[in-house]
N, C-alpha and C positions, 0 to 999 in steps of 0.2 A: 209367396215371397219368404224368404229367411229371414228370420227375425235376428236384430245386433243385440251383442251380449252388451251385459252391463258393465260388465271389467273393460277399465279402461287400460288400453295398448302402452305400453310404456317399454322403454330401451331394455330394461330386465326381462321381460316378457322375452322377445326377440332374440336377446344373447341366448338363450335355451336352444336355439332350433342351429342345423348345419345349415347352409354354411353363410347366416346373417350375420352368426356370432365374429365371424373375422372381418368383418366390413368396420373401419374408423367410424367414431363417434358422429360427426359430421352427417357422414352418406348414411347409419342406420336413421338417426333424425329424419335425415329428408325420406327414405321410405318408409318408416312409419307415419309421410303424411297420406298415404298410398294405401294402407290398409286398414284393415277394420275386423274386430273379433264377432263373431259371429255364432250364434246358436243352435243344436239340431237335438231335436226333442226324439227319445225310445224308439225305435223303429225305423225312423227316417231315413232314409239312403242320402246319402253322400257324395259318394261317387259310384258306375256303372262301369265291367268288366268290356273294355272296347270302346271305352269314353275317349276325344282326342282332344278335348281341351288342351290348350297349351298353360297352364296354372298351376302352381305350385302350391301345397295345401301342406297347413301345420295341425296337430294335435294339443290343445292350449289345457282344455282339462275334458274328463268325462273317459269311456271307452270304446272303441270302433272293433267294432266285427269285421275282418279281410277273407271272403270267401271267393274261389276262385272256379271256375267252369266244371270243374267235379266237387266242387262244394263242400272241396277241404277248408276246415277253418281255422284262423285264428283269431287272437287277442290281440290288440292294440291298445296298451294304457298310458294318459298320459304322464304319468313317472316311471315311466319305464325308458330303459335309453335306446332303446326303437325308436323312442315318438321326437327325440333330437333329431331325426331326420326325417324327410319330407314324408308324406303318406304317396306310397305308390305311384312311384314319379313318372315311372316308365311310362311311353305312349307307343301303342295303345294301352289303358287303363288295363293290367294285368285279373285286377280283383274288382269284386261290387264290395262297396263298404258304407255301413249302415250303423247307425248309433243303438249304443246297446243301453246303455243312458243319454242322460243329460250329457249331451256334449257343448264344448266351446273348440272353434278354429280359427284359423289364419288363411287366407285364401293370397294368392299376390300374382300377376304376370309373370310369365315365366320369362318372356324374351327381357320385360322390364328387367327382372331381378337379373339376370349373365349382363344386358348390360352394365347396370349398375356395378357389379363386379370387376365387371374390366374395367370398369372406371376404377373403381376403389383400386385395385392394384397396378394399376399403369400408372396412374394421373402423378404428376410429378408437385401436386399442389392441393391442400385441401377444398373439399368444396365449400368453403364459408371466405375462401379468397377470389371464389367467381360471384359472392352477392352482391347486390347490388349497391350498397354500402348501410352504415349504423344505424341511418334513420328509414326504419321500415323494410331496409333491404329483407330477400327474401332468397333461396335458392330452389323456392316452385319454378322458376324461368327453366332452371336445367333439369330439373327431373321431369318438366311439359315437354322437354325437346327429347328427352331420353326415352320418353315412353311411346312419343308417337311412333306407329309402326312404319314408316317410309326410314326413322333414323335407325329402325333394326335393319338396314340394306346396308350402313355406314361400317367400314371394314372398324376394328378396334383400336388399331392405329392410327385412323384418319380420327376418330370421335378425340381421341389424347389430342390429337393437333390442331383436333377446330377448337377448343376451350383453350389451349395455351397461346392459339395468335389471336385469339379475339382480344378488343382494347374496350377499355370501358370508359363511356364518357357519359358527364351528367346535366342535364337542361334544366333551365328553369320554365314555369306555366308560360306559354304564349311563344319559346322557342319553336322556331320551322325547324327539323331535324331532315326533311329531303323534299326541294318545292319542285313542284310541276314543270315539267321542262329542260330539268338540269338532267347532264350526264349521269350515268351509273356508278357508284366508284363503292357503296360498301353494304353490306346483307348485317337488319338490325336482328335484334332481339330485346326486347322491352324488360327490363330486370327489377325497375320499381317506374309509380305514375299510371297514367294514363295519356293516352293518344288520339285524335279524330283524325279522320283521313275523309279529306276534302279532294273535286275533281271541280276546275273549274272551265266552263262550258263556253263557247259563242254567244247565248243569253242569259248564262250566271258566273259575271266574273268574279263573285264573291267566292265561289264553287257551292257543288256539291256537296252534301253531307254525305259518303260511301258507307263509313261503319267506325264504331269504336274501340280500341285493341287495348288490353291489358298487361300485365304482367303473363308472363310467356308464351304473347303474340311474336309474331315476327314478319318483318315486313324489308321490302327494298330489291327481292331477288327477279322481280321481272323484266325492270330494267338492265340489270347483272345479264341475265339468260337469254335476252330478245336482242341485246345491243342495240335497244332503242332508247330515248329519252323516258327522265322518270314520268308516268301518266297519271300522279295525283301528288298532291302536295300532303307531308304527314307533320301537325303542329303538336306539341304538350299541351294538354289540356292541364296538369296538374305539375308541378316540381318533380321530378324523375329522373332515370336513368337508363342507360342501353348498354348494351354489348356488341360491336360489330365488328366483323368477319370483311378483309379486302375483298375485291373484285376477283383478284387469281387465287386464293387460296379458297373462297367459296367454290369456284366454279371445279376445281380440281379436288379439294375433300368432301363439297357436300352435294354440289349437283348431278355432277358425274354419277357418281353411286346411287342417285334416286332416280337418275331416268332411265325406263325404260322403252326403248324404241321397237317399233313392231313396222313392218309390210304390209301392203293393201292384204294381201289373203289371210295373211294371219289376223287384222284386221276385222276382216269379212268375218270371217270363222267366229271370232270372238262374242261378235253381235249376232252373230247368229243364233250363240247360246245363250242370249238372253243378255250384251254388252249394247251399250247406247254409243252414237259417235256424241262429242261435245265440241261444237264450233264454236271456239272463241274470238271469230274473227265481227267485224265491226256489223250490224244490220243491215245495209246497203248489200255488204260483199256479201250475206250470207243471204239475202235475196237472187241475186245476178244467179248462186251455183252453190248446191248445197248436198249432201249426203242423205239418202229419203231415212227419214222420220229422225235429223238428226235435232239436239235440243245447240240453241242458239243463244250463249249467254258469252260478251264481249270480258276479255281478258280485266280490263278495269270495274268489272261489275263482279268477277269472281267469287270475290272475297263475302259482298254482300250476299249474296246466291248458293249459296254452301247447303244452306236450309232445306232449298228446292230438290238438292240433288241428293240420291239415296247409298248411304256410303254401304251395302249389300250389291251394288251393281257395277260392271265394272265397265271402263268409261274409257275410250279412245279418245282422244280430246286431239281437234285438227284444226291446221289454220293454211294460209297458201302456201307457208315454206318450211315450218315446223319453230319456228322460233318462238312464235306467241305460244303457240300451243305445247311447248315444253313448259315455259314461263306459266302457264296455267295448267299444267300437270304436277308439277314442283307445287304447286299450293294444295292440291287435293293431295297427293300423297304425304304431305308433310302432316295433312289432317285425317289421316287414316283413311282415304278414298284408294281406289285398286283404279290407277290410272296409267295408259301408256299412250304412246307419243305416237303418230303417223310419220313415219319417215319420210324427209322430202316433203312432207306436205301434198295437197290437195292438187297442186300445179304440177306436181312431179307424178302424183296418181292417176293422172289426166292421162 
């Protein structure tokens, strides 16, 4: 494991490297909650010639050795105005690069950081105008939505317009923000507080305890995606706040762009390389007819269930018409799951 340096990361740090230095004070804040200095002792390799990490890697202090497949070499120091820009960005990794001392770096996502960029030069509003507000607010909520890899699918203009029509409203402890039963009408984001998400049953009409959501949980898009009623009621546990996104504009900037729909063969094919199906449809149904060796976990238990399932696998997720099983794709993808949809559904694959 790479041992973290002792220098602590600060906005000066940052303004050193391309292209951090042009990001507003605001969005460098919020990703510097994102990184972390790090250490590599004489010797150590770094990086490897053919490496495809997607990461973007800084030179903070010390000096890197760049040798390349005929084992030309150079210097890398960090005062030097080479090391203002990234180490060997290219992919595949052009060079192996190894510490010639005591080094310190910067390591950060690569899709995070062009997000964040397009943010910073599009957004028509800083990011300390989407927090949650003065007491406690935070803007972790938007950089958890930024980094998850389902919202590197979201075109760069649609990410400007789901932060500009969101509206932000604030509950007190013990407010219901969407009860069991009721219509669909808006996709939350939790921006301060806490939340339980209750389901209530035939023999618990108090409900369910499902799971408890944080600041930049997000919750409401099943109902949105199934055009079913909501299936669990979500209360404040604590004094908080949200951000939500209408019915049409979620379904048209952020759903759209994260599903993707696949064919039985394409399907087949998938599992065959080692792809699981995921039936989110209800116990009974997935008794009556099911896909062999598929894993059986109901669209309202999803969320609890996340743990179970291995986000290295990638997951066909099917119900009889494709509607739940979108609404439960949209949640693994949202959490960095490699999920696709069964077109038509189970009835139509029939």
């Amino acid at each position: 494991m790479i041992p973290m340096s002792d220098l602590i990361l600060t906005e000066n740090i940052l303004r050193r490297f391309s292209p951090l230095d042009s990001l507003k004070r605001e969005n460098i804040a919020a990703l510097a909650k994102k990184m972390e200095i790090r250490s590599l002792e004489s010797g150590k390799t770094l990086l490897r010639e053919g490496d495809t990490d997607k990461r973007t890697y800084y030179l903070v202090s010390g000096t890197l050795e760049l040798a390349d497949r005929s084992n030309n070499l150079r210097l890398l120091r960090a005062d030097s105005a080479d090391a203002h820009n990234p180490i060997t960005p290219l992919l595949p990794r052009r060079y192996t690069v190894k510490a010639v001392d005591h080094v310190e770096y910067l390591s950060v996502d690569t899709e995070l950081l062009d997000v964040m960029l397009t943010w910073d030069q599009t957004g028509s509003y800083e990011v300390n105008e989407l927090q949650g507000d003065e007491q406690g607010g935070s803007d972790d909520w938007m950089t958890t939505l930024l980094q998850t890899r389902a919202f590197h699918r979201i075109p760069p203009a649609n990410i400007q317009a789901i932060f500009m029509r969101m509206q932000k409203v604030n509950y007190n402890a013990g407010d219901v923000i969407i009860k069991q039963g009721e219509e669909g009408d808006y996709f939350y984001v939790i921006t301060r507080g806490q939340c339980t998400v209750t389901r209530e049953t035939p023999l618990n009409k108090e409900g369910i305890k499902l799971a408890e959501l944080g600041v930049g949980d997000t919750f409401g898009e099943e109902a949105l995606i199934s055009h079913n009623r909501r299936n669990a009621t979500i209360t404040m546990q604590t004094d908080g706040a949200v951000m939500r996104l209408g019915k049409q504009d979620f379904n048209t900037l952020l759903n759209e762009p994260m599903t993707t729909w696949v064919d039985r063969d394409e399907a087949q094919g998938i599992v065959a390389k080692g792809g699981k199906w995921l039936d989110v449809r209800l116990p009974s149904e997935f008794e009556a007819h099911h896909e062999p060796g598929a894993i059986n976990i109901p669209l309202y238990f999803i969320r609890l269930k996340l743990s179970t399932l291995d986000p290295k696998t990638p997951y066909i997720v099917c119900c009889d018409t494709g509607r739940r099983s979108s609404a439960g794709a949209f949640v693994l993808n949202e959490r960095g799951f490699d999920a696709r949809v069964l077109r038509g559904g189970l009835n139509l694959a029939d």
